[in-house]
C-alpha positions, 0 to 999 in steps of 0.5 A: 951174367945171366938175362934172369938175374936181370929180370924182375920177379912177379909182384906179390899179391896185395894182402887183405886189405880191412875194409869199413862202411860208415857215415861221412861226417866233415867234407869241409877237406880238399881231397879228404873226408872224415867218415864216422863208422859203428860197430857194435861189441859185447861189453868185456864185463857185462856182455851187453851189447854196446855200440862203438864209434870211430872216426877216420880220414879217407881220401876222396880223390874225385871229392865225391862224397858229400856229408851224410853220404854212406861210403865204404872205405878201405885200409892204404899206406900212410897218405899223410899225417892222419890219413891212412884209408882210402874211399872205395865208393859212395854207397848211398847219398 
C-alpha cells in the first residue's frame, strides 16, 4: 500500500456561483429574509422591455439586514425547504 492512495486530492474549485442584488422585502424570519430582485427583459413577442420580479429566501446569519435594505445575494445548496441563497452583504441600508 502506497502513502499516496492514502492522501487526499486538492479540493476542486467551487464553480461560478449566480449572483443578484435586490430589495429586502420580510425580515420577520429567524435567520432568514426574503429579498425581492428586478430584471428587466424583452417581451418574447412584442420585444418591449418588461420588468420581472422574483422573490427569494436568503440566509442572514448575523440577522443583518433590515426591510427595505438593498443586499447582494449568492446561489448555495439547499438550506432548508425554500432557502437555497445566502446574504453576501448589505450594500445600502
Amino acid at each position: 500500500m502506497s502513502d499516496t492512495a492514502t492522501t487526499t486530492a486538492p479540493a476542486a474549485p467551487r464553480g461560478i456561483r449566480k449572483s443578484l442584488v435586490g430589495e429586502v422585502v420580510s425580515d420577520k424570519m429567524d435567520k432568514t429574509v426574503v429579498v425581492r430582485t428586478v430584471s428587466r427583459v424583452p417581451h418574447p413577442r412584442f420585444g418591449k422591455i418588461v420588468k420581472q420580479t422574483a422573490k427569494f429566501h436568503a440566509h442572514d446569519e448575523k440577522n443583518e439586514a433590515k426591510t427595505g435594505d438593498k443586499v447582494r445575494i449568492t446561489e448555495t445548496r439547499p438550506l432548508s425547504k425554500t432557502k437555497r441563497w445566502r446574504l453576501v452583504e448589505v450594500l445600502k441600508h
